[in-house]
N, C-alpha and C positions, 0 to 999 in steps of 0.2 A: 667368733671363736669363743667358747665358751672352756672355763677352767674349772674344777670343782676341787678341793680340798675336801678328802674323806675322813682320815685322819692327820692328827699334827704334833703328835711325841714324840720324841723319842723312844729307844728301845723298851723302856722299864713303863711306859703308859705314864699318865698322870689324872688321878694319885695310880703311885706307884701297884705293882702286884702285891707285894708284901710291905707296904711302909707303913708307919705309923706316925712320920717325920710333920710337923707344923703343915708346910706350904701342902702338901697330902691332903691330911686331914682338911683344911680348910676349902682345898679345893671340891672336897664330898661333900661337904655343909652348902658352897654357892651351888655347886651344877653347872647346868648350862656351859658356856664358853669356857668353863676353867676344868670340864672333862675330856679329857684329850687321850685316844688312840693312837694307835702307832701308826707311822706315814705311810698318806697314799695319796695318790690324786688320778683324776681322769679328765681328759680333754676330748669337749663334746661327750661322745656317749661312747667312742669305739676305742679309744688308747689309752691302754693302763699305765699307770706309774706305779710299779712296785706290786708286792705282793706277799703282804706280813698277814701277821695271824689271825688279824682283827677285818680281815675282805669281808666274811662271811656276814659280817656284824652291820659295815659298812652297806652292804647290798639291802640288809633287810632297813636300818636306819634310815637311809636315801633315796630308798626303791627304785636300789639299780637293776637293769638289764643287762647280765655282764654276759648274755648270750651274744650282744651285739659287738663287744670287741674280738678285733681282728688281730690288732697287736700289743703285745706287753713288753713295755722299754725296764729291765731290771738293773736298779743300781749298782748294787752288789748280795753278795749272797750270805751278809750278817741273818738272823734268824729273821729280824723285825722288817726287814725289807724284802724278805723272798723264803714265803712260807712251802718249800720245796715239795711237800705232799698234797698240799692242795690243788696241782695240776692233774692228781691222778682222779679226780671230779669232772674233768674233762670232758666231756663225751660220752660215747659208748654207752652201757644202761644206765648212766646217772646224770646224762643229759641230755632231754628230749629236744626238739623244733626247734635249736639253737638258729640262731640270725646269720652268724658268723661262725659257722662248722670246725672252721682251720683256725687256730690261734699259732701265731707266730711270735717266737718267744725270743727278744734280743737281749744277749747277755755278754758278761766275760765267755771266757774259758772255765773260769772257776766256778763261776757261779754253775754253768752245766754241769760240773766236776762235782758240785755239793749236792744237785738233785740226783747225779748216776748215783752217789752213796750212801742217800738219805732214802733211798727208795726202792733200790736191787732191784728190781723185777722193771725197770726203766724205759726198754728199747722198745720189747713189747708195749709197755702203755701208751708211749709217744706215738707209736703206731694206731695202735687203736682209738688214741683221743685227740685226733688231728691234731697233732701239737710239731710246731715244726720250727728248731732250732736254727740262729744264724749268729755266728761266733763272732763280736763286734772288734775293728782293731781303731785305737783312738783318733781322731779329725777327719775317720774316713765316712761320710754321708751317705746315707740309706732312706730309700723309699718305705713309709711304713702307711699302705693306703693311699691315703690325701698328704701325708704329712711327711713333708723331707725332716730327718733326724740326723742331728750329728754329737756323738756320742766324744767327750771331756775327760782325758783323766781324771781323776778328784782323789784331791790329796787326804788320803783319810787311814787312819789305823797304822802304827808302825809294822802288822803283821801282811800286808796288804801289797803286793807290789803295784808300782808306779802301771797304769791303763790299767789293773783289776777292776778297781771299783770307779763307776761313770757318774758322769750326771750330763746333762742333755739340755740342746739346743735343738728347742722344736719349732718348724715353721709350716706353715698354713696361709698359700699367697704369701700377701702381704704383712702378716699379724707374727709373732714369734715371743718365743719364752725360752726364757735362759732358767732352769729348775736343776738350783745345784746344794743339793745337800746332802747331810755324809760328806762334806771334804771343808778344806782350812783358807784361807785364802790360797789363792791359784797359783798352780805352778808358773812356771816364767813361759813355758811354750804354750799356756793355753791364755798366757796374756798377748801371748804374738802372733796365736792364732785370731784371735778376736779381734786384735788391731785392724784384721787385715778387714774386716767387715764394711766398718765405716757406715752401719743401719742400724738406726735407733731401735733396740726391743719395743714390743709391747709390753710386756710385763717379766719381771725380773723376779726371782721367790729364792728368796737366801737363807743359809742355815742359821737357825739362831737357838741352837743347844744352850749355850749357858747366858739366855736371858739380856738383861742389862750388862752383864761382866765380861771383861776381855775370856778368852778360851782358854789362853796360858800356851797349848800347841795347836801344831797341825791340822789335826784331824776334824774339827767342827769348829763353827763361829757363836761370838757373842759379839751384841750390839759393836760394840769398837769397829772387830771384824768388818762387822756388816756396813758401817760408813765406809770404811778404807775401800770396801767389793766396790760399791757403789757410785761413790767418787770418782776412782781411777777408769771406772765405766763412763761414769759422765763426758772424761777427759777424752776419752778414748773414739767420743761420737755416740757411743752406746747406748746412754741411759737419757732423756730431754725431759721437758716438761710432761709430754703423753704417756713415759714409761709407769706403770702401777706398779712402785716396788714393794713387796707383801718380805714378813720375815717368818718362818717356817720351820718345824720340829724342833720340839722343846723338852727339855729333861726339869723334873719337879727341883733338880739340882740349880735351874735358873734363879727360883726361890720368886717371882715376881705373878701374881693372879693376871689373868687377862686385860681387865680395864687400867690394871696399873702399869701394867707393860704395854700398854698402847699408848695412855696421857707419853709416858715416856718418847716411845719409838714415833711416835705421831708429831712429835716437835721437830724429827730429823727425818720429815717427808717418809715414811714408812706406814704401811696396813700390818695387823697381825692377826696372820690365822688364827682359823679355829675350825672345829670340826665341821663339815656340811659348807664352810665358807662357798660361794660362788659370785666367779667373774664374769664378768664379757667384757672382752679386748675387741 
């Protein structure tokens, strides 16, 4: 099973659109690992994760073939995770010999609610650019190809109601990835949902918005967070020696470069993204 890391910011990219803030700048001066895009990720070649503003970038960056995905798991429908007009590329005259004709697009409710408003002319398009909606409700598991999904509340945004916005437990056989970001540490039913598993992940990919630093709320984690996720996984059966735990989307607010943020998270069993990153589980 194969994971790729397309991008790994947060909303605001890093360095930021408009900043001019220290850790910005410095990260334009290194390059490489310290220039970060907004999230995404794809497993194997056919399942998206997300779909921010920065795909188009990713595809040419990576030399993807995103004719070949069949399905795209949507976390929620903030700008930077679900660029809602870029479905209308879909198909039709603006995409030839696709691999995968019919894209299947799993989301909230809301998240379809931001593309019907962000696009007007919607029902026709989905029609014409094989695009075929399935309205996700939280623990309840879905067939996406090869890969059984089972889509997580995530606790994230006080504007946000509790199952809006997901994050995802995806499996392949035996191989499986707990890819939770955009949310806080977890609500109490998605720790007793998990309880009931008693199977060690392959790989674990956790929020780590504000870097080194506790988050302060809800809605994202920082390193602290990210022990507490990890631990109570460990306890739980969930997390062993095989699990690859990676820490994942960062805002320039973390304040920490790449290598410094690794010496760090590297001491507490942790990888850290970066753009292009790739696994095999």
């Amino acid at each position: 099973m194969k994971f790729q890391y397309l991008g790994t910011a947060a909303a605001e990219g890093w360095p930021a659109l408009f900043c001019r803030c220290e850790k910005c700048m410095e990260a334009l001066k290194r390059g490489g690992k310290d220039i970060r895009t907004r999230s995404q990720a794809i497993v194997n070649d056919d399942l998206l994760i997300d779909l921010p503003p920065d795909t188009y970038l990713h595809k040419l960056q990576h030399g993807l073939d995103l004719s070949k995905v069949h399905d795209l798991l949507v976390t929620h429908w903030h700008m930077d995770h679900f660029f809602a007009r870029e479905l209308c590329n879909h198909g039709g005259c603006y995409s030839h010999d696709m691999l995968s004709p019919e894209l299947h697009v799993h989301c909230a409710q809301g998240t379809l609610d931001t593309f019907l408003a962000d696009t007007g002319w919607t029902m026709k398009i989905c029609e014409e650019r094989a695009i075929v909606w399935h309205i996700l409700k939280p623990f309840e598991s879905f067939t996406a190809g090869k890969y059984t999904v089972t889509p997580l509340p995530a606790k994230h945004m006080l504007e946000m109601k509790n199952g809006e916005p997901y994050f995802y437990l995806i499996e392949e056989g035996e191989k499986s990835i707990l890819y939770c970001h955009d949310t806080g540490i977890f609500y109490d039913e998605v720790w007793e949902f998990l309880a009931k598993r008693k199977k060690p992940l392959s790989m674990l990919s956790v929020d780590g918005t504000y870097g080194p630093a506790a988050a302060g709320y809800g809605g994202h984690m920082g390193l602290p967070e990210n022990i507490i996720v990890r631990d109570r996984l460990r306890e739980l059966g969930l997390v062993d020696e095989k699990t690859v735990c990676v820490i994942n989307h960062f805002s320039h607010n973390g304040g920490m470069a790449h290598d410094e943020f690794s010496a760090l998270a590297g001491k507490e069993g942790f990888l850290v993204s970066y753009d292009g990153m790739e696994l095999v589980i």
